[in-house]
C-alpha positions, 0 to 999 in steps of 0.5 A, spaced: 930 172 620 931 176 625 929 182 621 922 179 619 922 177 627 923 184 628 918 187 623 912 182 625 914 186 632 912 193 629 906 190 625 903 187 632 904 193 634 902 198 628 895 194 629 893 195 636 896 202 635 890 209 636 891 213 630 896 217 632 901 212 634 899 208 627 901 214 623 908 216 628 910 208 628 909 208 620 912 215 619 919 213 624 920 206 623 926 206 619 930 200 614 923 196 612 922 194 605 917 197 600 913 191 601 913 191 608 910 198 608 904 196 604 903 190 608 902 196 614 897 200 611 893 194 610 892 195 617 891 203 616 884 206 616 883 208 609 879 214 611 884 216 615 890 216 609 890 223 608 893 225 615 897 220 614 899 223 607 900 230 611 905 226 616 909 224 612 910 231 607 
């Protein structure tokens, strides 16, 4: 349980996040599963998501 605590923390966090920090937190957070990565792009400007694209390559 202590994981999905750990994880609400970085999803409260992802949201009340600037863009810049949206995209550092999803690209250095490390040990999420695939599912908890697509539950933090739901809360990710879709316009936006080619930055993010360009972060992570």
């Amino acid at each position: 349980m202590e994981g999905q605590e750990n994880f609400e923390h970085i999803k409260e966090r992802f949201i009340s996040a600037d863009l810049d920090d949206k995209i550092e937190i999803y690209t250095t957070v490390q040990g999420l599963s695939v599912e908890q990565y697509k539950e933090l792009l739901r809360y990710f400007p879709i316009k936006h998501l080619a930055e993010l694209e360009k972060a992570m390559s």
